[in-house]
Structure formats: C-alpha cells, structure tokens
N, CA and C atoms as a LAMMPS dump frame, in Angstrom:
ITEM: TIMESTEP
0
ITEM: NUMBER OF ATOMS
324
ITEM: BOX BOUNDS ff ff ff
-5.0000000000000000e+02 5.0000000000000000e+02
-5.0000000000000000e+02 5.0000000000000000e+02
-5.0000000000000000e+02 5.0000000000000000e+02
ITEM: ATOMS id mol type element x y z
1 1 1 N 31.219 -223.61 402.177
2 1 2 C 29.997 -224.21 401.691
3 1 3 C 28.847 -223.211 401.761
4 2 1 N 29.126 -222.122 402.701
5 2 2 C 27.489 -221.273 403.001
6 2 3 C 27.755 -220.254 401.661
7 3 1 N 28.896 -219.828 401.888
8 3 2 C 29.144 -219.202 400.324
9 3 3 C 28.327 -219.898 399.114
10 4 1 N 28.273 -220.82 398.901
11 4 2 C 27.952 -221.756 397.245
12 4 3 C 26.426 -221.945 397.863
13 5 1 N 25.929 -221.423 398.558
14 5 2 C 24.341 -222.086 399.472
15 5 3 C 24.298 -223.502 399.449
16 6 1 N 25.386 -224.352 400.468
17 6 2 C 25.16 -225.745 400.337
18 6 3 C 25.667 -226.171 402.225
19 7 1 N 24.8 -226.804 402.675
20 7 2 C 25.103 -227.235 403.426
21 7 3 C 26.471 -228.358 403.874
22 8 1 N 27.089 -227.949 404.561
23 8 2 C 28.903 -228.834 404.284
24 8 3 C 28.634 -229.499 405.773
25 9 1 N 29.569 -230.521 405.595
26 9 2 C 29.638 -231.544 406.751
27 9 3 C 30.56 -232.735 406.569
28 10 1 N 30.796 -233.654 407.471
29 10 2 C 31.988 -235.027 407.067
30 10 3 C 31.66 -235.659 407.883
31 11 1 N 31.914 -236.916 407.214
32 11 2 C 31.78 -238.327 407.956
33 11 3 C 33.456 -238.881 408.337
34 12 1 N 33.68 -239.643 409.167
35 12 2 C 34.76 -240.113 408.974
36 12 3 C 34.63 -241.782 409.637
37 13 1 N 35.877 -242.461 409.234
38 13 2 C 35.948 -243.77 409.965
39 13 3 C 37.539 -244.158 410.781
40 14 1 N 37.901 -243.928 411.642
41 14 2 C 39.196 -244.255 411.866
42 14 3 C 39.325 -245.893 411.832
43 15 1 N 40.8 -246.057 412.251
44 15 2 C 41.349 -247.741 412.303
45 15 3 C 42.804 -247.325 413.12
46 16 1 N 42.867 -247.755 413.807
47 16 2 C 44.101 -248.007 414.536
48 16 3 C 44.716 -249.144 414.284
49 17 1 N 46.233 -248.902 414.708
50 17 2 C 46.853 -249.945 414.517
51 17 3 C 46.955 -250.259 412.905
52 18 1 N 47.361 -249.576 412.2
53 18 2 C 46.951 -249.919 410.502
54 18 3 C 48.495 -250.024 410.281
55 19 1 N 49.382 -250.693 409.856
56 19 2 C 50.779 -250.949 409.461
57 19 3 C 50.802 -249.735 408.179
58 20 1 N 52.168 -249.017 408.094
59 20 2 C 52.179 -247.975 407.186
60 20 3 C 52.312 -248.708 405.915
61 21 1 N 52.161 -248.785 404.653
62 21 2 C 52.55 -248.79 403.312
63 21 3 C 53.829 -247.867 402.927
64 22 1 N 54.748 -248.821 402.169
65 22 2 C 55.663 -247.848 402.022
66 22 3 C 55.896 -246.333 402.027
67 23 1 N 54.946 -245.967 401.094
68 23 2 C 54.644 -244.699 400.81
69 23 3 C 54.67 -243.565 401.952
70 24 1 N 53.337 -243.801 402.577
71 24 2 C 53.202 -243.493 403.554
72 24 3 C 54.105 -243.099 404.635
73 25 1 N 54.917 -244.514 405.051
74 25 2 C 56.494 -244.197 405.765
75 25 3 C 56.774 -243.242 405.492
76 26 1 N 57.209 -243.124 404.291
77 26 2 C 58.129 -242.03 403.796
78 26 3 C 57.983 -241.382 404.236
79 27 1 N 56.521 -240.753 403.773
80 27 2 C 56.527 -239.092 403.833
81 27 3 C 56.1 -238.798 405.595
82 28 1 N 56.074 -240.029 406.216
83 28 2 C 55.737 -239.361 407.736
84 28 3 C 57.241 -240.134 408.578
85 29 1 N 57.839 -239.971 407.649
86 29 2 C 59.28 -240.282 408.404
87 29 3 C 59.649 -241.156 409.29
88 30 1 N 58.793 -242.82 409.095
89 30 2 C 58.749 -243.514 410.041
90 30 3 C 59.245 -245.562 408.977
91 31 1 N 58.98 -246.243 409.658
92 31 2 C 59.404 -247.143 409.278
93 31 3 C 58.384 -248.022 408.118
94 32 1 N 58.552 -248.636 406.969
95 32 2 C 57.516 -249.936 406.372
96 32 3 C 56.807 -250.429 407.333
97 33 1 N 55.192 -250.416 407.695
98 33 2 C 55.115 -251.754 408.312
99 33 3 C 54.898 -251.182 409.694
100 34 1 N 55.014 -249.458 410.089
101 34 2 C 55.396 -249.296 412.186
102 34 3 C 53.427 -248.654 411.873
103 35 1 N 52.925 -249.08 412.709
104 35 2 C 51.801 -248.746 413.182
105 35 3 C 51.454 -247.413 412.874
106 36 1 N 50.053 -247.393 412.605
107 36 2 C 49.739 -245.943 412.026
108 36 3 C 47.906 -245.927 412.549
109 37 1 N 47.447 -244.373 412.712
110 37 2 C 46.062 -244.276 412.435
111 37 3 C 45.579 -243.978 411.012
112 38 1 N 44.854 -244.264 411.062
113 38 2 C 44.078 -244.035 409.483
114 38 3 C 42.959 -243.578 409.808
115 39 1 N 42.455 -242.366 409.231
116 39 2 C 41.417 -241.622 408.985
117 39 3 C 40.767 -241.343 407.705
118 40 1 N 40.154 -241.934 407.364
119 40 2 C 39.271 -241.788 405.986
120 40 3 C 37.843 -240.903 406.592
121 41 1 N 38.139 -239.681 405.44
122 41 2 C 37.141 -238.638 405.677
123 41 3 C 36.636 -238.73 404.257
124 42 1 N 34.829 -238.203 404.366
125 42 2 C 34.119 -237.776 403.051
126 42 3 C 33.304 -236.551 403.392
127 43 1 N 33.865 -235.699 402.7
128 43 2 C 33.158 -234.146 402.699
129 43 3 C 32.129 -233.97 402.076
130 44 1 N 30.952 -233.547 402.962
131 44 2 C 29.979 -233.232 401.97
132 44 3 C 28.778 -232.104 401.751
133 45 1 N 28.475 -232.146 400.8
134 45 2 C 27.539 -230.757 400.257
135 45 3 C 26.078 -231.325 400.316
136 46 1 N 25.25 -230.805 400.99
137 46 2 C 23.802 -230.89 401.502
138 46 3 C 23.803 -232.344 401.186
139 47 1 N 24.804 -233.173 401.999
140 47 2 C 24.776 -234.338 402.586
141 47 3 C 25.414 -235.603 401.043
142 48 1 N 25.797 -234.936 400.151
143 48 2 C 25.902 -235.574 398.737
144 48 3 C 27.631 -235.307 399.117
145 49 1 N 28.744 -236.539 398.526
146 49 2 C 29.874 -236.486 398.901
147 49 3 C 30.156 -235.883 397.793
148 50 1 N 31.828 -234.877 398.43
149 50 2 C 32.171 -234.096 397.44
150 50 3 C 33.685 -234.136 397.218
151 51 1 N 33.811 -235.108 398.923
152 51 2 C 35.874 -235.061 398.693
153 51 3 C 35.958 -236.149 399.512
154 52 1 N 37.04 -237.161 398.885
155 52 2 C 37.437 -237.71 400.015
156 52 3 C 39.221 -237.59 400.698
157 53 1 N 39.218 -237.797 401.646
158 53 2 C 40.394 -237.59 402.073
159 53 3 C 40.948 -238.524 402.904
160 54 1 N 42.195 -238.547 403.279
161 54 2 C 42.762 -240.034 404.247
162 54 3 C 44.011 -239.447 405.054
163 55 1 N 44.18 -239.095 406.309
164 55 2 C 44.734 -238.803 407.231
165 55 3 C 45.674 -239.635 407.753
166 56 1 N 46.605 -240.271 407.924
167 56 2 C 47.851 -241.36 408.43
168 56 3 C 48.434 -240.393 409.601
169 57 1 N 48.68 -240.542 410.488
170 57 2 C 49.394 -240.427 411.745
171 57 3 C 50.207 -241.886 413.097
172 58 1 N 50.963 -241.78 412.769
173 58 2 C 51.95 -242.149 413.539
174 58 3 C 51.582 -242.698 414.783
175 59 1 N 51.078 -244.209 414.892
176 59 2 C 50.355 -244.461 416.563
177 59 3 C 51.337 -244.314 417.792
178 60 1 N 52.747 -244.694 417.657
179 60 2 C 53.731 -243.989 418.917
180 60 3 C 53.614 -242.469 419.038
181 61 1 N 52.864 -241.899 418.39
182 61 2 C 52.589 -240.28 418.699
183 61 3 C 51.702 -240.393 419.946
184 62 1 N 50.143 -241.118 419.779
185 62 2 C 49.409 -240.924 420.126
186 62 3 C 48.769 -241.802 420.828
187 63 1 N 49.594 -242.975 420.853
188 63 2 C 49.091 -244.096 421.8
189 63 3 C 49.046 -244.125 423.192
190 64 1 N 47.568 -244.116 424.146
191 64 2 C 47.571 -243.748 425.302
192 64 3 C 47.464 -242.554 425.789
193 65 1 N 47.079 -241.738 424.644
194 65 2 C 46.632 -240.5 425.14
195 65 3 C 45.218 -239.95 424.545
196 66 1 N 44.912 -238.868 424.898
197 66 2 C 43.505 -238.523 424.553
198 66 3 C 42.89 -238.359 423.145
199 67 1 N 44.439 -237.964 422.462
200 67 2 C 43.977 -237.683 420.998
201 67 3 C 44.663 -238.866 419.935
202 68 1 N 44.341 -239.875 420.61
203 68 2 C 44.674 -241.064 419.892
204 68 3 C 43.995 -241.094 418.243
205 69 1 N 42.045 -241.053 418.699
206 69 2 C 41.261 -240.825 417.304
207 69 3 C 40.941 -239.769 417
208 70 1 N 41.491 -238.964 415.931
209 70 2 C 40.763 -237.482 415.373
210 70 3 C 39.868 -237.073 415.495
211 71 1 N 38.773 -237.93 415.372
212 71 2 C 37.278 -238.04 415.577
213 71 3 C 36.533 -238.3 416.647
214 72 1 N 37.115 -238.852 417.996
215 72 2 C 36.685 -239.417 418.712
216 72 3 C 37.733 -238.295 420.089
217 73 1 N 36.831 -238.708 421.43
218 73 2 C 37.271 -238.247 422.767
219 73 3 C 37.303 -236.793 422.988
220 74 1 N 37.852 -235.934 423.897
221 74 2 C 37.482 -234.853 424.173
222 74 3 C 38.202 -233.475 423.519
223 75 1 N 38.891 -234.387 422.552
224 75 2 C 39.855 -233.25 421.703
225 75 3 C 38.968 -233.303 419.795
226 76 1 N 37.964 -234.233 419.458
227 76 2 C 37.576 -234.755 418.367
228 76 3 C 37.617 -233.463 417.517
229 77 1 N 38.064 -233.518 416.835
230 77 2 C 37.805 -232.376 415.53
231 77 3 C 38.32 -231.474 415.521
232 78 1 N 39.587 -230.889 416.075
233 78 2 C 39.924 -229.921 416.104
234 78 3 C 41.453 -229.249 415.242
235 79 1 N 41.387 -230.625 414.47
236 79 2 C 42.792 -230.344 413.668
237 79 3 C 43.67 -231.063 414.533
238 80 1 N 44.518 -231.64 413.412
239 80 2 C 46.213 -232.402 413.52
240 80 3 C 47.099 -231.246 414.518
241 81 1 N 47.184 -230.095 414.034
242 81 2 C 47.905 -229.045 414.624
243 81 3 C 47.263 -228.65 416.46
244 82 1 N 46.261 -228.61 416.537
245 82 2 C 45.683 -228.282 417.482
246 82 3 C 45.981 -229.936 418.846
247 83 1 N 45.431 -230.975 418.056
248 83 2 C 45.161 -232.227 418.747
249 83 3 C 46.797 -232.253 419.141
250 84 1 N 48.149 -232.366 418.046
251 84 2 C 49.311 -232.997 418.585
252 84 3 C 49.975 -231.684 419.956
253 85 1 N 49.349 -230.283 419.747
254 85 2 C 49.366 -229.507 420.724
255 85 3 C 48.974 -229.915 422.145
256 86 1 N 48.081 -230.837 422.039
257 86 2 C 47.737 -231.059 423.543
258 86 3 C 48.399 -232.096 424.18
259 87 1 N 49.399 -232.195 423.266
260 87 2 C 49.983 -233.551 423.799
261 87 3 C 51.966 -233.215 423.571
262 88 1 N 51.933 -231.917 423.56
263 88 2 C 53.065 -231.294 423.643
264 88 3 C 54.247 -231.383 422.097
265 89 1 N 53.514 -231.674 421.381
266 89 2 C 54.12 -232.016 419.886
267 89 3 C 53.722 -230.533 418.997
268 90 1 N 54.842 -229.865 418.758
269 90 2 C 54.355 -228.761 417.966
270 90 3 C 54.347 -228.788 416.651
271 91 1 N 53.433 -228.396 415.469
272 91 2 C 53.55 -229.366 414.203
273 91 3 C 53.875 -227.629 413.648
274 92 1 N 55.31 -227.575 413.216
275 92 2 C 55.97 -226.662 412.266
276 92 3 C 56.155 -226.517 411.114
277 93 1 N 55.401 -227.406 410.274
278 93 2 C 55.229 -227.913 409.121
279 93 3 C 54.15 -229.039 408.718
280 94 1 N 53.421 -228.619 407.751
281 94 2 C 52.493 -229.474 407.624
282 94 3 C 52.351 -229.409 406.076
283 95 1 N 52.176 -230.933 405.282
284 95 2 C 51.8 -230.813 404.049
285 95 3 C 50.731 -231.668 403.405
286 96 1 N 49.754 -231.097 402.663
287 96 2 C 48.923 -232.035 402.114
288 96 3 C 49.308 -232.154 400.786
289 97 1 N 48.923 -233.445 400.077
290 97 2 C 48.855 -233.903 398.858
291 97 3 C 48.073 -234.153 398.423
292 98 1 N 47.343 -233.359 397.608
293 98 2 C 45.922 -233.718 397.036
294 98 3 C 46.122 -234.109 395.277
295 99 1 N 45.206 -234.788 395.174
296 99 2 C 45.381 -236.14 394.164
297 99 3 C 43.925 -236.003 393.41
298 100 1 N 43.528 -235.05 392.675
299 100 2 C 42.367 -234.547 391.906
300 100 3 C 42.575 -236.333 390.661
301 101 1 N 41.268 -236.722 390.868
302 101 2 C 40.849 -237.855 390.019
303 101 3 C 39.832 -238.165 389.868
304 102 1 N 39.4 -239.178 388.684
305 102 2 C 37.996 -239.771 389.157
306 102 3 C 37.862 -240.95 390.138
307 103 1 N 36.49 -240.969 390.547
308 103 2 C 36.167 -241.959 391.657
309 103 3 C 36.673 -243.522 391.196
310 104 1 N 37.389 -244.114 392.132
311 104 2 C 37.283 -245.861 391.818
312 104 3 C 35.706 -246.494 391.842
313 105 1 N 35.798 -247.99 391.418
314 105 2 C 34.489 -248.401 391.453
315 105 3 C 34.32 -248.451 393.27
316 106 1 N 35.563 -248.713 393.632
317 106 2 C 34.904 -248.854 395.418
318 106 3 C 34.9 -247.609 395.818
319 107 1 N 35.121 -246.29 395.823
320 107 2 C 35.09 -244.782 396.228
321 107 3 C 33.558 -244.783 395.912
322 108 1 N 33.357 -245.404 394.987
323 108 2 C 31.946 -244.994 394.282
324 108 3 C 30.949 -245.576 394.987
C-alpha cells in the first residue's frame, strides 16, 4: 500500500462455532456440518475497502487454546502459519482461492 501512496489496514469479524458448508469441508479435509472459525476480513486503502476475504479453520484445531481467534488474544495477527505454530501444528502447505468479482448487494 505505501508503494501506491495509500494508507492499508483491515477490519475483521470472527464467529466461532460456525458448522462447515459443504464446500468448505472439502477443501479443509473435515466433515459437512464439524465446527469451524470464520474470519471475514476487509482490506483497506486510506480506510476505503478494497478486498474482502474469509478465513475457515477447523475449531478441534484450536479449541481451548490461545489462538482460537485470528484476531483476538496474545498471538492476534500473525498469520495461520505462525498462530497453528504455537500450538505445535506445522502448516506444509497452504492454499488460497481467490475469486476476483463484483460486489453482492450485501458486500456492498
């Protein structure tokens, strides 16, 4: 962002306990329906949103420990890779799927 002269920053909202959507399962190798965090992030440029993004993790990963919320406690913000590190989970693979579109009326 300092590159483009724009001030960058993110908001986020977690939810615990969110049941996976099929989809979802899948690609995090877990069951329809088994408990999940949800992280909805919005990136933004001198405070104007520019991305949004949505994070799913696995709550038997992280239930009862410090890095339960991405955003929250004494590990907050430091990356998926870094956070499941402190909790002895080494992440050897990681993939995003990004989904370039226009905004819904509720994104909007």
């Amino acid at each position: 962002m300092l590159a483009a002269g724009k001030r960058g920053g993110w908001e986020s909202r977690t939810e615990a306990k969110v049941p996976a959507p099929a989809e979802i399962a899948a690609r995090l190798g877990i069951g329809e329906g088994e408990l999940c965090v949800r992280t909805a992030y919005e990136f933004l440029a001198d405070g104007r949103p520019v991305q949004l993004s949505t994070s799913w993790e696995p709550y038997d990963l992280t239930a009862g420990t410090l890095v339960v919320l991405p955003e929250g406690g004494p590990h907050a913000g430091i990356g998926v890779v870094n956070r499941m590190a402190e909790i002895g989970i080494v992440v050897s693979h990681a993939v995003e799927q990004p989904e370039p579109r226009q905004a819904t009326a509720e994104e909007v």
